[in-house]
C-alpha positions in Angstrom: 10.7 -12.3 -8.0 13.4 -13.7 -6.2 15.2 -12.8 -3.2 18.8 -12.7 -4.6 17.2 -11.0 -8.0 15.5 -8.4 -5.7 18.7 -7.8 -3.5 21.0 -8.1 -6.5 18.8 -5.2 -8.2 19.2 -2.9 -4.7 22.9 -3.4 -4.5 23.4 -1.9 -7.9 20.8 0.7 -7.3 23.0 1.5 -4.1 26.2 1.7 -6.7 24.8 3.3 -9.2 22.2 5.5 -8.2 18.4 4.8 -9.5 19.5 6.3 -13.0 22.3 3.8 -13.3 19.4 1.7 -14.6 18.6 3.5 -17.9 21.9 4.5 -18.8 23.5 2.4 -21.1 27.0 2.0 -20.6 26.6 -0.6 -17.3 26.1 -4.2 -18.2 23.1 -6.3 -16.7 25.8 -8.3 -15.4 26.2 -6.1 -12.8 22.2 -5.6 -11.6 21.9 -9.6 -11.3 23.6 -12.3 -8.8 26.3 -14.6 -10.7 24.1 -17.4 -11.1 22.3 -15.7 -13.9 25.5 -14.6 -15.6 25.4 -17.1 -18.0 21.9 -16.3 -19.1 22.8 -12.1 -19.4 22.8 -12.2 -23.1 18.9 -13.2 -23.1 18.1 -10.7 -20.8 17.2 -6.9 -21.1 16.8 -4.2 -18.6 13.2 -3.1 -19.1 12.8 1.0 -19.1 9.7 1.6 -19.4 8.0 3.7 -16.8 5.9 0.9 -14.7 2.6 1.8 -13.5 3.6 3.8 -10.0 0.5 1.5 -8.3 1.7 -1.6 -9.0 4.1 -2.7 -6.3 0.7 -1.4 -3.7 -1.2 -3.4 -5.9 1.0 -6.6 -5.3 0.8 -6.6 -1.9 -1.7 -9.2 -1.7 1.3 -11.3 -2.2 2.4 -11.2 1.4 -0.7 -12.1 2.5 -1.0 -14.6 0.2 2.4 -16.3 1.6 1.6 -16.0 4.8 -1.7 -17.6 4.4 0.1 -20.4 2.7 2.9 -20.4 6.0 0.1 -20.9 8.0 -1.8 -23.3 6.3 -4.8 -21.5 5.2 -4.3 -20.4 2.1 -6.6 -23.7 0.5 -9.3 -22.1 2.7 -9.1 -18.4 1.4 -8.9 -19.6 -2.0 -11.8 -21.6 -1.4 -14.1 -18.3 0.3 -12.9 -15.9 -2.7 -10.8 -13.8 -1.4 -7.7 -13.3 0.7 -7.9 -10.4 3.1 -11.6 -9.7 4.9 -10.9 -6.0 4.4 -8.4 -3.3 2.9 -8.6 0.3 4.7 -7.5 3.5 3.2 -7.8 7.3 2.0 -10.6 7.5 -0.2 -8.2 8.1 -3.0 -7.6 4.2 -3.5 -10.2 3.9 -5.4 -8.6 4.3 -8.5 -5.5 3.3 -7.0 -4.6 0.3 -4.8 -7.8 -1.0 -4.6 -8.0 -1.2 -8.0 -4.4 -2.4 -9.1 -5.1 -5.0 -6.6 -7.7 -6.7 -8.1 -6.2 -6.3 -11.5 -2.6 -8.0 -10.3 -4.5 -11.1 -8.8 -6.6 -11.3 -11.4 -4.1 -10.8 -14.2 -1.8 -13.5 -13.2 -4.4 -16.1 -13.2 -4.7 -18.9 -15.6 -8.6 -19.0 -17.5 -8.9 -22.1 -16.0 -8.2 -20.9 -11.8 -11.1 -19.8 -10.0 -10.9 -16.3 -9.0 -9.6 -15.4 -6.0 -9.6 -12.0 -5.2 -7.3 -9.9 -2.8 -10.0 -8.7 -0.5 -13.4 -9.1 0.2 -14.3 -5.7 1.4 -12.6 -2.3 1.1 -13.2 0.6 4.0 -12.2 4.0 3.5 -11.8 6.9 5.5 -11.9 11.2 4.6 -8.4 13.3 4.8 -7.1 15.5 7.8 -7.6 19.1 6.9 -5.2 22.2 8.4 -6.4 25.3 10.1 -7.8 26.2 6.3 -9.6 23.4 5.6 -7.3 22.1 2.8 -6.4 18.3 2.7 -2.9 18.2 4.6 -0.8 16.8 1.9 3.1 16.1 1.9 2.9 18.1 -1.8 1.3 20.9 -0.5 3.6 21.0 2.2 1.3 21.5 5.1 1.9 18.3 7.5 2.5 17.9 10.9 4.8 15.5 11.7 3.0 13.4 14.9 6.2 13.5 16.4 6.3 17.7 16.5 2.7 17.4 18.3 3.9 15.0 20.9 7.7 16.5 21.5 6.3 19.6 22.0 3.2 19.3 23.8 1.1 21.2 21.1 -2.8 20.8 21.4 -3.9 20.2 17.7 -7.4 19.4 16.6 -7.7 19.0 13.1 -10.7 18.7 11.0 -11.5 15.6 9.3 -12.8 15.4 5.6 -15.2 13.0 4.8 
């Protein structure tokens, strides 16, 4: 996970397209910065389908790095845990919450204490339309925030809990 890797990897995703990837007629060459050229032999463009919460579930990273900018990353390591709380849809669950603790966890050594990404999670119901259904960009009934405020609509949703 480094920066030119990551920003080599967008480039050829902006050239190719996201299915430029899996096809098999582009060399890895292209997807990776010049340094790593002479290692492209020993290297193979993974395609299988990654798990869609784990770059949510990673997130703890940043935190992780900017605890460590500011010096306090000795001191969450030694509490437990790195944030005091995640907060989100009750729908996390089984989703970032949980591929949270499994990344941090996973990429431990047996030896490392654990450290986990959070110490408590919060979550909150789901804004329901004028039907009571969960608004939902796959159902298609949003409302932009922007449409309520540029035009001045009143709108009082109900709130799932």
């Amino acid at each position: 996970m480094e920066d030119d890797v990551i920003d080599s990897i967008i480039e050829g995703v902006n050239r190719y397209g996201l299915e430029g990837w899996v096809s098999s007629t582009d060399d890895i060459k292209s997807w990776i910065p010049e340094r790593l050229h002479s290692e492209a032999d020993h290297l193979v463009k993974g395609k299988d389908t990654m798990d869609v919460w784990f770059d949510s579930g990673s997130s703890w990273k940043v935190i992780e790095k900017f605890l460590a900018d500011e010096g306090l990353l000795d001191q969450a390591n030694n509490r437990g845990y790195l944030a005091d709380v995640y907060l989100e849809g009750s729908d996390q669950h089984r989703g970032w919450f949980q591929s949270s603790i499994l990344t941090k966890v996973g990429i431990r050594s047996s030896e490392e204490p654990v450290v986990l990404p959070y110490k408590k999670i919060v979550t909150h119901g789901f804004t329901l339309d004028e039907k009571g259904d969960k608004m939902s960009k796959s159902l298609g009934n949003t409302i932009l925030p922007v449409d309520i405020l540029d035009e001045n609509q009143i709108y009082l949703p109900f709130l799932a809990w």
